[in-house]
C-alpha positions in Angstrom: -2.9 4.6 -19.7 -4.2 7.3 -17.6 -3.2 11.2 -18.1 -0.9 11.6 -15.0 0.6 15.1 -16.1 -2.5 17.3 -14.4 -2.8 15.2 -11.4 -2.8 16.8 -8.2 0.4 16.6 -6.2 -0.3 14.2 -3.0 0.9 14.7 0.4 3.4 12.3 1.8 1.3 11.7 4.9 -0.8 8.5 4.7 -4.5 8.9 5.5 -4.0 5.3 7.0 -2.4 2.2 7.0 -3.7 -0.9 6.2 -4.4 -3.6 3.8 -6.1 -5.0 0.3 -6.6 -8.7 0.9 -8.6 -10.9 -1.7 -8.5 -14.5 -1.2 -5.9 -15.1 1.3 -3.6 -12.6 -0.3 -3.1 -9.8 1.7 -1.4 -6.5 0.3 0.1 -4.0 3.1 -0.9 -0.5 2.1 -0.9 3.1 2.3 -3.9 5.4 1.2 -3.2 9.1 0.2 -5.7 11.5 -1.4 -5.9 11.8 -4.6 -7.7 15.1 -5.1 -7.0 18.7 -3.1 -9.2 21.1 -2.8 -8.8 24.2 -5.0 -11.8 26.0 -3.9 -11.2 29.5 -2.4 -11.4 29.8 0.9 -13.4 32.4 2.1 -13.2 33.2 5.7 -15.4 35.5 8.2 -13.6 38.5 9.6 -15.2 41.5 11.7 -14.5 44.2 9.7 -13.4 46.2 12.4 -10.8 44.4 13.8 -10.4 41.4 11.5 -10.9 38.9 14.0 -12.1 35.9 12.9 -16.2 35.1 13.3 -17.6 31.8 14.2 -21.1 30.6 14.1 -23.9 30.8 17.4 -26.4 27.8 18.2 -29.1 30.0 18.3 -32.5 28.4 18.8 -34.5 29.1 15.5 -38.2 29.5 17.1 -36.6 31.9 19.9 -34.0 33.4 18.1 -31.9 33.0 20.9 -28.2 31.7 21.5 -28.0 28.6 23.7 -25.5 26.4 25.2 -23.8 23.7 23.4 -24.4 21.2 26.5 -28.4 22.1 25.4 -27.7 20.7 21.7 -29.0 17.3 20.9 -29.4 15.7 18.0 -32.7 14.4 16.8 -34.0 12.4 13.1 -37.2 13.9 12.2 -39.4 10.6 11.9 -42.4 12.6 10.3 -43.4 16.3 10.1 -42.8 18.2 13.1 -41.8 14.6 15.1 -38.4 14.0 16.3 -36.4 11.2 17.6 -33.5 11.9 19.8 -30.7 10.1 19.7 -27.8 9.8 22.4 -24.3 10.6 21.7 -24.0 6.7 22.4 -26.6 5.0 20.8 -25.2 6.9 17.5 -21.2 5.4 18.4 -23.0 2.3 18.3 -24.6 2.1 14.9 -21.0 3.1 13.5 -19.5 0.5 11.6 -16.6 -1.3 13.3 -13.6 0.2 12.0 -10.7 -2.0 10.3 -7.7 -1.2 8.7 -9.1 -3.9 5.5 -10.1 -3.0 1.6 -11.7 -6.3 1.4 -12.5 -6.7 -1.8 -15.5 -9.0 -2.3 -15.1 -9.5 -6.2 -14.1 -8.4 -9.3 -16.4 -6.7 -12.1 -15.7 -5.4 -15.7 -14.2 -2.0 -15.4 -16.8 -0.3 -17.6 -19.8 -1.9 -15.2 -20.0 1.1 -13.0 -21.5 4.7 -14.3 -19.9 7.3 -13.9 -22.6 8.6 -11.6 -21.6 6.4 -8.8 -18.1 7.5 -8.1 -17.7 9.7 -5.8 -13.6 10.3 -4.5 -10.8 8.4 -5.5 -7.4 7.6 -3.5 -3.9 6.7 -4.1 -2.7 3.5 -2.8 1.0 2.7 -2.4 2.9 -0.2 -1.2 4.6 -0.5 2.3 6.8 -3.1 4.5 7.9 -5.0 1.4 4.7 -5.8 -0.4 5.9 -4.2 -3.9 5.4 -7.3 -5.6 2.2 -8.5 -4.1 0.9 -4.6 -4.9 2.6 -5.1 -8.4 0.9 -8.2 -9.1 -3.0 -6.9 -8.1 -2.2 -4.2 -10.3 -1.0 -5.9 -13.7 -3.7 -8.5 -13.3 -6.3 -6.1 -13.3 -4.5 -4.6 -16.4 -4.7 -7.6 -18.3 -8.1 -8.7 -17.5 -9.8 -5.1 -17.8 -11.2 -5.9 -14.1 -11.7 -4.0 -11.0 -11.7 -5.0 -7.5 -15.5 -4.7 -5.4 -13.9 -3.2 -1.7 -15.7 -2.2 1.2 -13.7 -0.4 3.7 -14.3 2.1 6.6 -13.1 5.8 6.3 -13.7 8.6 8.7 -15.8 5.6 10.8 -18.1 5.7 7.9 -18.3 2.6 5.5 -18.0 2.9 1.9 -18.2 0.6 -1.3 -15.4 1.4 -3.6 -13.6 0.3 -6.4 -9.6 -0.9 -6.5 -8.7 -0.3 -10.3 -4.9 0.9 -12.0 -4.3 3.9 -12.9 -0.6 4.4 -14.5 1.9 3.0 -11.8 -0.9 3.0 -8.8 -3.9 1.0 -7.5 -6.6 3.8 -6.8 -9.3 3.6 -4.4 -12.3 5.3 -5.3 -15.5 5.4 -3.1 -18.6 4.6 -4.4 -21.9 6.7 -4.0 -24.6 3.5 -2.7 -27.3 2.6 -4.5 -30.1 4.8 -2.5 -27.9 7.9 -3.2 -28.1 8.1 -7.0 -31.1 9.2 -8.2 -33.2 7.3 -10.9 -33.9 9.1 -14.3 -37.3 8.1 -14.4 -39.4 10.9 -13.8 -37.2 13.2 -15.7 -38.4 14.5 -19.1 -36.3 12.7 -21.1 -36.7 12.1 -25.0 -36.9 8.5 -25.7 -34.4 6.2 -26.1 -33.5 5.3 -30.3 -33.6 7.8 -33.6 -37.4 8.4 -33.1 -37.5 11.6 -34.8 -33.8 12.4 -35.6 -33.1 12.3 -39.9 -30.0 10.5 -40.7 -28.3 13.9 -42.2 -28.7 15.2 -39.0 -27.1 12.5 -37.2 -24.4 12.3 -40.0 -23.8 15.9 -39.3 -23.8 15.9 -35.7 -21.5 13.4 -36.0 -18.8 14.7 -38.1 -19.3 17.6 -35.7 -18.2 15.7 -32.9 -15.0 14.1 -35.0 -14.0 17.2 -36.1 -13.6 18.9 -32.1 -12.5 15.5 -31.2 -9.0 15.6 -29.2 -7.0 13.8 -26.3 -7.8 14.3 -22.6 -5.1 16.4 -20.6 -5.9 18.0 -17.4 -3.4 20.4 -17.7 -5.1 22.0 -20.3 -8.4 23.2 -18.2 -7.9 25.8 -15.4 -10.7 27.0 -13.0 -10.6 30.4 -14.1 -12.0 32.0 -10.7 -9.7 30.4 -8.3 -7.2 32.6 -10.7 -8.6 35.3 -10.9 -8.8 35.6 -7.6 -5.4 34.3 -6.2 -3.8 37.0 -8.6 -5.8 39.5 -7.1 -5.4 38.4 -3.2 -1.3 38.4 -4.4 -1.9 41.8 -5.5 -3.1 43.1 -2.5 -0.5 40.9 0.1 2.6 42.7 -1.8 0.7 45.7 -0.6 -0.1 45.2 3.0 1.8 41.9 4.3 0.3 38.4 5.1 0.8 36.2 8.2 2.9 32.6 8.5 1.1 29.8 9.2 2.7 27.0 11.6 2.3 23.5 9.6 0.8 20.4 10.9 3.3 17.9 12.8 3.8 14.4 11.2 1.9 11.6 12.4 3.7 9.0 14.0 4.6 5.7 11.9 2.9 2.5 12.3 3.5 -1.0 11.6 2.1 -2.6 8.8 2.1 -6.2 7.4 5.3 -8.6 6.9 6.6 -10.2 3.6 4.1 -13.1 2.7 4.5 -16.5 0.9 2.7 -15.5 -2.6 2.7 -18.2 -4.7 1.3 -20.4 -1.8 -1.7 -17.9 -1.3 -2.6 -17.8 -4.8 -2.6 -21.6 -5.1 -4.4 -22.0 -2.1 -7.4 -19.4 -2.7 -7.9 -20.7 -6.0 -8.1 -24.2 -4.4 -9.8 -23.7 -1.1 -11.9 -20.7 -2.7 -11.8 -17.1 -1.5 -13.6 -17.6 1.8 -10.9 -20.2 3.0 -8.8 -19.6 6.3 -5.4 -20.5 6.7 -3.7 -23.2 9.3 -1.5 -22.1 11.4 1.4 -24.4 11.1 1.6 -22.6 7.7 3.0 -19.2 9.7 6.0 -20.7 10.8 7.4 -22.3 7.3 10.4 -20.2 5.3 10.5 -18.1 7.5 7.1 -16.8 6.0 4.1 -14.9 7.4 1.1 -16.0 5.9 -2.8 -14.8 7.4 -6.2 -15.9 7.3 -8.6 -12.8 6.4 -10.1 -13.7 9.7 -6.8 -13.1 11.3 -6.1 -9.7 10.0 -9.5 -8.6 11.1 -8.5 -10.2 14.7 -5.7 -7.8 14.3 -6.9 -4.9 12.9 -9.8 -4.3 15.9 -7.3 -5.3 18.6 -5.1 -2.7 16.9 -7.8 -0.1 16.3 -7.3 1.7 19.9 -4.0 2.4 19.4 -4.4 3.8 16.3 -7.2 5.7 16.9 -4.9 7.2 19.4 -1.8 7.6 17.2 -3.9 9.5 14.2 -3.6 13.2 14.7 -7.5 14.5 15.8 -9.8 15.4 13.0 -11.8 18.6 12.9 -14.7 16.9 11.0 -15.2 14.3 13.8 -16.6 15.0 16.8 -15.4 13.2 20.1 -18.9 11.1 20.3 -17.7 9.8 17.2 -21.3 11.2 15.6 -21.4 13.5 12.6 -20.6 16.5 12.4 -23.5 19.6 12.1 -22.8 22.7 11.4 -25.5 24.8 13.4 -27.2 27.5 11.3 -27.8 30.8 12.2 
């Protein structure tokens, strides 16, 4: 079982709303981080006046500040060559944004290096799907598996991985394949014993039993962020600091309803995970059973409003292109 003592506390305040679905069962969900950044902040300040200093587009060949209704944003396609691209053709190649963890299939847990995850999420139940979320997780638990997802964060698509951790299903993104690097052209010795005596090995091994222990993550502290907190502390009992207003709450949304989940088990295991399901079925017991296709119906019919309801992101520009931080 995982080490939850160190964790990071989460906020309360879901990221979104959504769903895991595999098969035809369908899991209503929130997803929180599960990391916070403990980085120091450092921020720019005139000196004089301590008002804050931002960044200037300034036009590196010129050296001169320019407009941001003259910034485009252009792929170099060669050296020297750029291709332009409008705010609208780049909206276009976004993926379509659903509120789905689809997961695709399920792998051994140990099957992915460690090198290919990249930021994990909390996942909690919502709108009465306890024991649907209770299920996923206990499964997984008893098999040693882990759930294949793709899902769309930020409008950018990501492969990740649904796996338990303690009492919680946690979603952790996936670097893609192109984005690790291979090993091959590093100068690495080769695989085997080639060269190593077995005393050597014995004793690097009875090394390694010796300072052997159990993982806690309470028991490691980033020594700068410390060091300097204590001294920013220091010097705020000394001249004052300024209150910060915090964020509003974003509003509530409205997830999935109780489902029939004996019925979807028995029918994705018959009809096989890419099987849809009738409609007379919605209107038995009182149940609300959906085809994946749907919740995706759904979830894109339902995606204007939410864009609207979710509170605006700094990191996202209105074009709904990437961010780029212009250099000075």
């Amino acid at each position: 079982m995982a080490d939850t003592k160190g964790m990071a506390k989460t906020s309360t305040r879901s990221l979104w709303k959504g769903a895991i679905t595999f098969g035809l069962v369908h899991i209503p969900i929130g997803l929180y981080s599960a990391t916070e950044e403990t980085d120091v902040d450092f921020d720019w300040l005139d000196r004089r006046t301590m008002d804050p200093v931002g960044y200037k587009r300034i036009n590196k060949r010129t050296g001169r500040e320019i407009d941001k209704g003259d910034v485009v944003k252009g792929v170099e396609h060669g050296k020297g060559h750029y291709v332009v691209l409008t705010p609208e053709e780049i909206a276009e190649a976004y993926p379509r944004t659903t509120q789905t963890i689809e997961i695709e299939s399920f792998i051994d847990v140990g099957e992915v290096p460690f090198v290919y995850l990249e930021k994990p999420y909390y996942t909690a139940p919502i709108n009465k799907g306890e024991k649907v979320y209770a299920l996923l997780r206990e499964a997984l638990k008893e098999t040693g598996k882990a759930g294949l997802a793709r899902v769309v964060i930020h409008g950018k698509q990501h492969l990740a991985v649904v796996l338990p951790c303690g009492p919680a299903l946690v979603l952790n993104l996936l670097r893609w394949g192109g984005e690790v690097r291979s090993w091959a052209d590093l100068p690495l010795p080769a695989a085997g014993k080639a060269g190593i005596k077995d005393a050597e090995l014995k004793m690097a091994r009875h090394l390694i039993e010796e300072m052997s222990g159990k993982w806690s993550a309470s028991d490691f502290r980033d020594d700068f962020h410390d060091a300097i907190m204590k001294l920013v502390e220091a010097k705020a009992r000394a001249g004052g600091t300024e209150t910060v207003a915090p964020l509003e709450e974003a509003p509530q949304m409205q997830g999935a309803d109780v489902i029939d989940l004996t019925e979807l088990l028995r029918r994705s295991l018959k009809g096989g995970a890419k099987a849809t399901a009738p409609a007379a079925t919605r209107a038995t017991a009182g149940k609300n059973t959906r085809s994946r296709k749907a919740n995706e119906e759904r979830a894109v019919a339902a995606a204007p409003a939410n864009a609207a309801a979710r509170p605006p992101r700094p990191t996202r520009p209105t074009s709904r292109a990437p961010a780029a931080r212009p250099e000075d």
